[in-house]
C-alpha positions as CSV (number, residue, x, y, z in Angstrom):
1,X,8.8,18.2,5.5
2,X,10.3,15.1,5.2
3,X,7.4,13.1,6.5
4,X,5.3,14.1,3.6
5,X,8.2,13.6,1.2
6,X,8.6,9.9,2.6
7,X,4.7,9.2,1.8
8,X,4.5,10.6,-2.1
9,X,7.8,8.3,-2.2
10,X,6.3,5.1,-1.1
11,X,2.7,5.8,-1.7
12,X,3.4,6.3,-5.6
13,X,2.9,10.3,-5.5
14,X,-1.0,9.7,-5.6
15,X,-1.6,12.8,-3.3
16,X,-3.7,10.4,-0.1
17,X,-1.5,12.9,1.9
18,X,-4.4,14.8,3.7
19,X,-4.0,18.6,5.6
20,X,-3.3,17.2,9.2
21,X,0.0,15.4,6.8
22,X,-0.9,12.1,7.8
23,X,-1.5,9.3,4.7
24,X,-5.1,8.0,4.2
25,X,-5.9,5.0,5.7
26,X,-6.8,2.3,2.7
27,X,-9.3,0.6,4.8
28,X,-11.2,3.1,6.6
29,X,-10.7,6.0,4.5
30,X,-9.4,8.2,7.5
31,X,-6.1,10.4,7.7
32,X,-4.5,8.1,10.6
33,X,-1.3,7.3,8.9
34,X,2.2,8.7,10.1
35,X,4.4,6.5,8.8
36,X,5.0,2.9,6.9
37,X,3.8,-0.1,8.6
38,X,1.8,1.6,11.1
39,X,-1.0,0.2,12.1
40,X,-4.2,2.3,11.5
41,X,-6.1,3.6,15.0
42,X,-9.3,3.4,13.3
43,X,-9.7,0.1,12.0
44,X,-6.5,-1.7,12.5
45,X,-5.6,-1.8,8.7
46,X,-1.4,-1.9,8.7
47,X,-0.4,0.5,5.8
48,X,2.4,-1.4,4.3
49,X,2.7,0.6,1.0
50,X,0.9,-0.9,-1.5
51,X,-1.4,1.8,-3.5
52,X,-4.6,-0.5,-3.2
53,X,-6.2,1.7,-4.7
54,X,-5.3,0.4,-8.2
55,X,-6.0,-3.4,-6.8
56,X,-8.1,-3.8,-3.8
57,X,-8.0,-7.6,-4.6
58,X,-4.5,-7.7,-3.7
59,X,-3.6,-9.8,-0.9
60,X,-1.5,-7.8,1.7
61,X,1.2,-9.7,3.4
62,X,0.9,-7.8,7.0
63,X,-2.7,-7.7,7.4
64,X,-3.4,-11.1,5.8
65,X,-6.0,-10.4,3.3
66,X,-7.3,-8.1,0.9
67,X,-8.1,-4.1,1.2
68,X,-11.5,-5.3,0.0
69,X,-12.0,-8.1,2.3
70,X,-11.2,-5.7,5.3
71,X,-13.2,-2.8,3.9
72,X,-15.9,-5.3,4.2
73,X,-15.1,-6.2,7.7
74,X,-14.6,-2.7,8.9
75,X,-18.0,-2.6,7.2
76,X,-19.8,-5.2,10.0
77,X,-17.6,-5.2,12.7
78,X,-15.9,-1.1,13.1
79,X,-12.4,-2.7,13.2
80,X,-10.4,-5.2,10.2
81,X,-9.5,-7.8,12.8
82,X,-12.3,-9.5,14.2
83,X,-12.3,-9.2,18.0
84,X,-10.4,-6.6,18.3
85,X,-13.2,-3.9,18.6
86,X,-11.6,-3.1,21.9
87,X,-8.3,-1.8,20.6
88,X,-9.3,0.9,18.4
89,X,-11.2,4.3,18.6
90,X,-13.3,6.6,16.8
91,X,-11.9,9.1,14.4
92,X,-10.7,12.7,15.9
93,X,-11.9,16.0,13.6
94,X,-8.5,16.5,11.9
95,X,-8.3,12.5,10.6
96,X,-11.8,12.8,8.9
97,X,-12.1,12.9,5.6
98,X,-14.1,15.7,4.8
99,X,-11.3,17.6,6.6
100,X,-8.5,16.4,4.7
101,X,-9.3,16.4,0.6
């Protein structure tokens, strides 16, 4: 529907829409996204658009740092804003990757 229409629009038609039709998070790799600037339950990560796949060096104005930088983060801490742990969750079934490519 439209939803997945507006993704393939700003996400550069890359196909990171996943079967539960939510967009793939940049930073944690999870299908948590329903719509632009929404900030990603997994990790925090604020999808603002930018298709960081082709430059993960890229500094992203809402989140304040690189895809890279809070891939790394995620990496030590389970969240890409340090001490906020308490804010965000585990993934469900449906947002997993293995269940959405």
């Amino acid at each position: 529907g439209r939803r997945v229409y507006m993704y393939k629009e700003v996400i550069g038609k890359n196909e990171r829409i996943g079967k539960n039709g939510k967009a793939k998070c940049f930073c944690c790799g999870n299908y948590t996204i329903d719509r632009l600037f929404e900030e990603c339950s997994v990790c925090l990560w604020q999808y603002d658009g930018i298709d960081f796949d082709k430059s993960e060096d890229k500094r992203s104005a809402p989140n304040g740092m690189s895809v890279k930088e809070a891939r790394k983060i995620f990496e030590e801490d389970g969240v890409c804003v340090p001490g906020f742990k308490h804010l965000v969750r585990d993934p469900i079934d449906d947002e997993l990757p293995e269940n959405n490519e």
